[in-house]
N, CA, C and O atoms as CSV, one atom per row, in Angstrom:
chain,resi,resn,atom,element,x,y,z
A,1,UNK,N,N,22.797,6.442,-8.890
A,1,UNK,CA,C,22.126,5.460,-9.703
A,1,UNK,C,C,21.285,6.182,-10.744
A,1,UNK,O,O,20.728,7.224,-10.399
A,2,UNK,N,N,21.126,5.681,-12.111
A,2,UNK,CA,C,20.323,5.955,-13.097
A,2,UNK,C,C,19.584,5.147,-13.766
A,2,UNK,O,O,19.756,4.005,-14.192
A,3,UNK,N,N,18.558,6.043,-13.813
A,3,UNK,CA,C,17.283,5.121,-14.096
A,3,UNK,C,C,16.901,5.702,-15.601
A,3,UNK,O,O,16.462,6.848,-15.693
A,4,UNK,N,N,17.090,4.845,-16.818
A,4,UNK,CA,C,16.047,5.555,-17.744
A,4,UNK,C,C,14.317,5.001,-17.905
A,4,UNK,O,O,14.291,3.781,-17.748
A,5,UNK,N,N,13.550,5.318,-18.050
A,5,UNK,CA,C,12.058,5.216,-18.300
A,5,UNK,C,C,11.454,5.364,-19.678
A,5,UNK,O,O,12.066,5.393,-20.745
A,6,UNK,N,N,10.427,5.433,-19.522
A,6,UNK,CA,C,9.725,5.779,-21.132
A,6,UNK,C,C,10.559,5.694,-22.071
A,6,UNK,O,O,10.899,6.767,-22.570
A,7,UNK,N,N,11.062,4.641,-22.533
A,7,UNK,CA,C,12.146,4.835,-23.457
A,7,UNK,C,C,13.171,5.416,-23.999
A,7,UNK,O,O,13.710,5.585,-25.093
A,8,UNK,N,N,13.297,5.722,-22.684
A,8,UNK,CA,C,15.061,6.877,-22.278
A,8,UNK,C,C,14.328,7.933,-22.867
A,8,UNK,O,O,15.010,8.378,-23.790
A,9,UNK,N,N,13.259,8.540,-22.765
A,9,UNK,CA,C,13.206,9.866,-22.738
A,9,UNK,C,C,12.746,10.662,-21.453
A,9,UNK,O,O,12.404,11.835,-21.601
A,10,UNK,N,N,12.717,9.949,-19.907
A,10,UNK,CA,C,12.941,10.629,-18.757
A,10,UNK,C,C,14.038,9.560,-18.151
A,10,UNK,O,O,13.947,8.337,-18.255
A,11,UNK,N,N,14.960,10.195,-17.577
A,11,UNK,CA,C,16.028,9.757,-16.780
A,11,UNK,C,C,15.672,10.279,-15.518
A,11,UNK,O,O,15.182,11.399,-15.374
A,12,UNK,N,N,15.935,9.402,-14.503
A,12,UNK,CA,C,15.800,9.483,-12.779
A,12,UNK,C,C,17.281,9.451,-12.370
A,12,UNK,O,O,17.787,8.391,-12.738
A,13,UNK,N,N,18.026,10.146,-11.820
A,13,UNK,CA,C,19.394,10.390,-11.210
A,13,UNK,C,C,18.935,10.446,-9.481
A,13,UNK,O,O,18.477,11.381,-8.824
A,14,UNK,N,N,19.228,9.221,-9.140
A,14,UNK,CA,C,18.985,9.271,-7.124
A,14,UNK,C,C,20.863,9.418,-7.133
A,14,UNK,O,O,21.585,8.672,-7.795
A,15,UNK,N,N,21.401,10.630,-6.178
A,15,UNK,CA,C,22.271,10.512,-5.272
A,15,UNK,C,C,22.625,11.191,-4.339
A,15,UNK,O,O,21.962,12.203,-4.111
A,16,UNK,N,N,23.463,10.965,-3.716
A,16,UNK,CA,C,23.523,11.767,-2.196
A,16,UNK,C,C,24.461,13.076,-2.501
A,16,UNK,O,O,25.397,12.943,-3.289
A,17,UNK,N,N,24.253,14.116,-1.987
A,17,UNK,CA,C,24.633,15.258,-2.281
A,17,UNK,C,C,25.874,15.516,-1.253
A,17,UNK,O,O,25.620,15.812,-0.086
A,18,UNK,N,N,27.040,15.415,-1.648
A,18,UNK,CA,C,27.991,15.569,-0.933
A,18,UNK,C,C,28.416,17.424,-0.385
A,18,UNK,O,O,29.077,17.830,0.571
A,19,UNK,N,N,27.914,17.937,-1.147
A,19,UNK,CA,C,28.204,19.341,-1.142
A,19,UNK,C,C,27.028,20.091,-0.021
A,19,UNK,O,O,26.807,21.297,0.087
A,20,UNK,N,N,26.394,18.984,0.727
A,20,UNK,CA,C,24.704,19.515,1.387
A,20,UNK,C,C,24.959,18.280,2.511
A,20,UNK,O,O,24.015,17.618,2.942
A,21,UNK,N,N,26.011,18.111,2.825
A,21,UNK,CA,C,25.908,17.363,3.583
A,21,UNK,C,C,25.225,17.590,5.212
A,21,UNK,O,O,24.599,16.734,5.839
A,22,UNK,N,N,25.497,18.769,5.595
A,22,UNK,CA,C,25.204,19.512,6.445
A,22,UNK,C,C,23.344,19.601,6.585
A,22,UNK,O,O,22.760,19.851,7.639
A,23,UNK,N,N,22.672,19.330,5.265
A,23,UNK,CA,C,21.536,19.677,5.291
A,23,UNK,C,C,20.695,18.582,5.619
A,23,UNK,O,O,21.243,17.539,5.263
A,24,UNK,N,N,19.430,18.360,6.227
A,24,UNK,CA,C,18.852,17.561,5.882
A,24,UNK,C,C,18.125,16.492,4.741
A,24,UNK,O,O,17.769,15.313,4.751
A,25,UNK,N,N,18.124,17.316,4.023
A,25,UNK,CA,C,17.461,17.035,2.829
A,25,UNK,C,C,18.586,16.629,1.940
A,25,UNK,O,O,18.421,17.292,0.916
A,26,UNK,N,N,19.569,15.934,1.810
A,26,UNK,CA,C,21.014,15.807,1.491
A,26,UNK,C,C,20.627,14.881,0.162
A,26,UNK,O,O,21.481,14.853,-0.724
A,27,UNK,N,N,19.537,14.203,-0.019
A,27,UNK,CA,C,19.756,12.860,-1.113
A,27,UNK,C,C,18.689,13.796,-2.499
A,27,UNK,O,O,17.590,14.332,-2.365
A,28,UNK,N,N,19.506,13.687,-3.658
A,28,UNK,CA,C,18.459,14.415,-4.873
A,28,UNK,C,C,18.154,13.703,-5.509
A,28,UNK,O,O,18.952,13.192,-6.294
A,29,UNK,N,N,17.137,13.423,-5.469
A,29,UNK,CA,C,16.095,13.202,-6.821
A,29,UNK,C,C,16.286,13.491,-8.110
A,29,UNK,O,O,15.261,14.090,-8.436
A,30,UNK,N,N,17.164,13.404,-9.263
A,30,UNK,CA,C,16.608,14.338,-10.094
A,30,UNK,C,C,16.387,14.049,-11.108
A,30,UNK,O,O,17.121,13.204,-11.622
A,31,UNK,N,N,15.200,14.646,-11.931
A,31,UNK,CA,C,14.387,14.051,-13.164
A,31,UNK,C,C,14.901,14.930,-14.256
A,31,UNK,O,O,15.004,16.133,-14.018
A,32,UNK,N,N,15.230,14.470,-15.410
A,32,UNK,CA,C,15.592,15.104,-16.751
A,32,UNK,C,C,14.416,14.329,-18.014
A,32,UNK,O,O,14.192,13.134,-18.208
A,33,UNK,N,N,13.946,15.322,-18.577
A,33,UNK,CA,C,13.521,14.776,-19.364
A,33,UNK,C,C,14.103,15.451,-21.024
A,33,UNK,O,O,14.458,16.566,-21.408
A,34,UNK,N,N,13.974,14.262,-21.593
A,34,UNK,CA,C,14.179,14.103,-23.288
A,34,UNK,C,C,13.374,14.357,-24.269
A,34,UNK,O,O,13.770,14.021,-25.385
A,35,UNK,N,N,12.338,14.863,-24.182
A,35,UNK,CA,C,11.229,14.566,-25.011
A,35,UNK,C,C,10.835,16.114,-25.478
A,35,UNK,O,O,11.456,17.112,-25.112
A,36,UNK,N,N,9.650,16.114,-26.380
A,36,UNK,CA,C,8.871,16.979,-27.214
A,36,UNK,C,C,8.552,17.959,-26.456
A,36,UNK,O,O,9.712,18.217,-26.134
A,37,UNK,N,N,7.810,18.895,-25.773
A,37,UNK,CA,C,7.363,19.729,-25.172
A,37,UNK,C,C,6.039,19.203,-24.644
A,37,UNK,O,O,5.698,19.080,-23.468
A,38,UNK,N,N,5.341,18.907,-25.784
A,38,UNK,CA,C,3.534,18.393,-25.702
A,38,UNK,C,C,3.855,16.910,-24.857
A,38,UNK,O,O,2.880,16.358,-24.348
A,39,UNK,N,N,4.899,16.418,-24.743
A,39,UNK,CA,C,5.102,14.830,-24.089
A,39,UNK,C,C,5.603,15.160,-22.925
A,39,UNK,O,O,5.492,14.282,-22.069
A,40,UNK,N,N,6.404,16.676,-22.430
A,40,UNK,CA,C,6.472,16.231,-21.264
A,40,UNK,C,C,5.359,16.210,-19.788
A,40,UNK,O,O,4.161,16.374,-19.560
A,41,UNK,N,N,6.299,15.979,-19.215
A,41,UNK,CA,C,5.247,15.331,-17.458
A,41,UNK,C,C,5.368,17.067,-17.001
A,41,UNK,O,O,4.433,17.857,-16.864
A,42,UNK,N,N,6.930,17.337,-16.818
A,42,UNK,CA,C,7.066,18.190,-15.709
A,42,UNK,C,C,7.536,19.392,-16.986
A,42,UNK,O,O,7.962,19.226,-18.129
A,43,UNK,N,N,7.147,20.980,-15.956
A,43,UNK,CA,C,7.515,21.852,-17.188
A,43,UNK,C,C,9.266,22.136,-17.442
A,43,UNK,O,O,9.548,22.645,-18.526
A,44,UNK,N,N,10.121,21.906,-16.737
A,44,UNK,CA,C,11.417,22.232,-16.900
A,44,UNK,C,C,11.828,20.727,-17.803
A,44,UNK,O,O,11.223,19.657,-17.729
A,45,UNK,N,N,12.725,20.962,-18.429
A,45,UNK,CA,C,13.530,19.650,-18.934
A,45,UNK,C,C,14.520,18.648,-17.704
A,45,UNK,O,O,15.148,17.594,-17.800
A,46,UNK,N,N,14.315,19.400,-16.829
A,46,UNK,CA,C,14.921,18.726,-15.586
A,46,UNK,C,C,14.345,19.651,-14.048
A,46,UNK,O,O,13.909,20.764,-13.753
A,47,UNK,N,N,14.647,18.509,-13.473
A,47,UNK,CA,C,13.954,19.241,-12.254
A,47,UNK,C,C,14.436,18.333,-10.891
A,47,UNK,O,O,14.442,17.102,-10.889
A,48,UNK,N,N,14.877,19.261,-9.624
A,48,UNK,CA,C,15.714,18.308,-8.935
A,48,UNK,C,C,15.128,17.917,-7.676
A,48,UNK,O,O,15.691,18.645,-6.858
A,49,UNK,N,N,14.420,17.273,-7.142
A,49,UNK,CA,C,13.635,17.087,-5.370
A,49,UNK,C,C,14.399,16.878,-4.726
A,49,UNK,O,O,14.908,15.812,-5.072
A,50,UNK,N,N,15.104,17.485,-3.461
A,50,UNK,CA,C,15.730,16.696,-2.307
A,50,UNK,C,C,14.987,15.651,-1.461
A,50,UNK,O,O,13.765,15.579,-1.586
A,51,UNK,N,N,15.464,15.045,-0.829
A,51,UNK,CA,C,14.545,14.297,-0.081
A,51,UNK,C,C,15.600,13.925,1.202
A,51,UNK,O,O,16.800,13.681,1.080
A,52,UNK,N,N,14.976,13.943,2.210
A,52,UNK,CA,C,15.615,13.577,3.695
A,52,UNK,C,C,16.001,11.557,3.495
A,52,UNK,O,O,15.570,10.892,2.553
A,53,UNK,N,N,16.508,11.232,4.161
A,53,UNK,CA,C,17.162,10.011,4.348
A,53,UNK,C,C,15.657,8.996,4.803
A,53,UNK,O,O,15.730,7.831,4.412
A,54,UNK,N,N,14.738,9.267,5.352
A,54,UNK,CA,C,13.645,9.014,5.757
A,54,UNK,C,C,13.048,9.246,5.093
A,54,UNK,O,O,12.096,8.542,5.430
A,55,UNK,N,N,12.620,9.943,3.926
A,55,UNK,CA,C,11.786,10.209,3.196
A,55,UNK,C,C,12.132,9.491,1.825
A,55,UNK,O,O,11.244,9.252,1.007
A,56,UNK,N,N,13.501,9.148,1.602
A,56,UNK,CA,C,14.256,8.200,0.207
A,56,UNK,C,C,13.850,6.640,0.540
A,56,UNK,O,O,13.433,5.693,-0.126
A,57,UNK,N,N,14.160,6.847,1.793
A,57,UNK,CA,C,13.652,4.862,2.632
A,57,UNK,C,C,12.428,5.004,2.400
A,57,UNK,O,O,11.982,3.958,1.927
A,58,UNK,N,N,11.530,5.926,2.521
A,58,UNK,CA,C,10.104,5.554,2.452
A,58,UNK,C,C,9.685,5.827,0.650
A,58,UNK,O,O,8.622,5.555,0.093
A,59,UNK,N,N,10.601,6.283,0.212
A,59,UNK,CA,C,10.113,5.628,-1.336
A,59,UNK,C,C,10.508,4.761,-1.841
A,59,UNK,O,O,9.945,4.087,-2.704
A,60,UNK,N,N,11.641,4.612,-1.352
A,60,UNK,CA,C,12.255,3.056,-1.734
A,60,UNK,C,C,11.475,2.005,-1.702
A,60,UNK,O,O,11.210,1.210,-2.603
A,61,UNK,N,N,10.924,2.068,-0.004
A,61,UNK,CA,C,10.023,0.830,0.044
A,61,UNK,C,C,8.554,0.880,-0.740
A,61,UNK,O,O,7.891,-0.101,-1.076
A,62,UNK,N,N,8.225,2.272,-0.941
A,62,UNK,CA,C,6.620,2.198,-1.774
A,62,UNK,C,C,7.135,1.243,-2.920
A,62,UNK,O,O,6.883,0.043,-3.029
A,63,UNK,N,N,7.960,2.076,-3.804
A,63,UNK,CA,C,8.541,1.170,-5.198
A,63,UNK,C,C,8.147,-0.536,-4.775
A,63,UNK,O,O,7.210,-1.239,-5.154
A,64,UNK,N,N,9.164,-0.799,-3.939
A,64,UNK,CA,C,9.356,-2.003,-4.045
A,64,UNK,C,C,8.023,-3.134,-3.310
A,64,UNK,O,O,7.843,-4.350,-3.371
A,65,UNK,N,N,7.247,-1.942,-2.604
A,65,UNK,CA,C,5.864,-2.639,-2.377
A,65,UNK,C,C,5.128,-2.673,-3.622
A,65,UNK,O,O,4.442,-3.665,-3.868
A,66,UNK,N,N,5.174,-1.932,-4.247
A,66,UNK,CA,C,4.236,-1.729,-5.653
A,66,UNK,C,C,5.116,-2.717,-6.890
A,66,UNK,O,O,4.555,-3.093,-7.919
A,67,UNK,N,N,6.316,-2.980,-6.620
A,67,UNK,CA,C,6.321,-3.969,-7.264
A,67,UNK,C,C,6.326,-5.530,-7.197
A,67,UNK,O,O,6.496,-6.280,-8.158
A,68,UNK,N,N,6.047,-5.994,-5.524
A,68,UNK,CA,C,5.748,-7.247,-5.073
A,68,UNK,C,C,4.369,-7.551,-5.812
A,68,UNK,O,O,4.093,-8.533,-6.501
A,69,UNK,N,N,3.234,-5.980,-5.349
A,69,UNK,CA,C,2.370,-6.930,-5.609
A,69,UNK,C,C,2.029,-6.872,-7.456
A,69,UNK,O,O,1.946,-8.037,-7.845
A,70,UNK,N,N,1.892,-6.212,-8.228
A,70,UNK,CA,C,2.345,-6.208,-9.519
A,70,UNK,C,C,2.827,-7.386,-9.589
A,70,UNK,O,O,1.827,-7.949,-10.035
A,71,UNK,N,N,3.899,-8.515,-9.450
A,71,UNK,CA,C,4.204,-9.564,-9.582
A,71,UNK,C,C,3.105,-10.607,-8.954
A,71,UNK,O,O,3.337,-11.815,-8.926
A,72,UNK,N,N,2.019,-10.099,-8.507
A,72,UNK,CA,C,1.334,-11.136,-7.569
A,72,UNK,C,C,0.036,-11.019,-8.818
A,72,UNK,O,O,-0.290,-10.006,-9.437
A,73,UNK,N,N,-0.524,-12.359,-8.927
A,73,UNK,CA,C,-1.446,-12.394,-9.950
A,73,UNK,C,C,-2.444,-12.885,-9.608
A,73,UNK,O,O,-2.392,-14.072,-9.286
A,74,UNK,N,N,-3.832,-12.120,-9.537
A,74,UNK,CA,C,-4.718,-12.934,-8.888
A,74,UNK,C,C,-5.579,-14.702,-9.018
A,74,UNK,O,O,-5.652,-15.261,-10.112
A,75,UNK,N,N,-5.858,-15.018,-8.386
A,75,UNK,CA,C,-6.134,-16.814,-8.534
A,75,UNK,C,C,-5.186,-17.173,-9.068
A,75,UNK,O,O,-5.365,-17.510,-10.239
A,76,UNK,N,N,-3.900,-17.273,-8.572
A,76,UNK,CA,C,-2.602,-17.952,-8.749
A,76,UNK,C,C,-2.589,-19.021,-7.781
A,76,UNK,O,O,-1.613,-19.768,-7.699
């Protein structure tokens, strides 16, 4: 799956690493960015995190907790 952000100048690439299957850490993260030097976040133009199967579920769900309540508006 791909995600662009900031106005497609960082892309998020989540997928499962078929070649690491063996490993724990099997699912990558990986961030590319597009931008200026002075704009970016991270210092490489890309940069890749593994993450364990337990550790992708538990960002999955932060995301999607952080975006329930973001939709929740107070004195509604």
């Amino acid at each position: 799956m791909s995600i662009d952000l900031l106005d497609g100048t960082l892309q998020i690439d989540i997928f499962y690493e078929c070649e690491d299957h063996d490993l724990e850490d099997n699912i990558c993260l990986s961030i590319v960015e597009q931008c200026p030097p002075a704009e970016k976040i991270f210092r490489a133009g890309q940069t890749h995190i593994y993450l364990t199967p337990a550790e992708a579920a538990m960002l999955g769900r932060a995301l999607l907790d952080a975006a329930q309540h973001s939709n929740q508006h107070p004195g509604d």
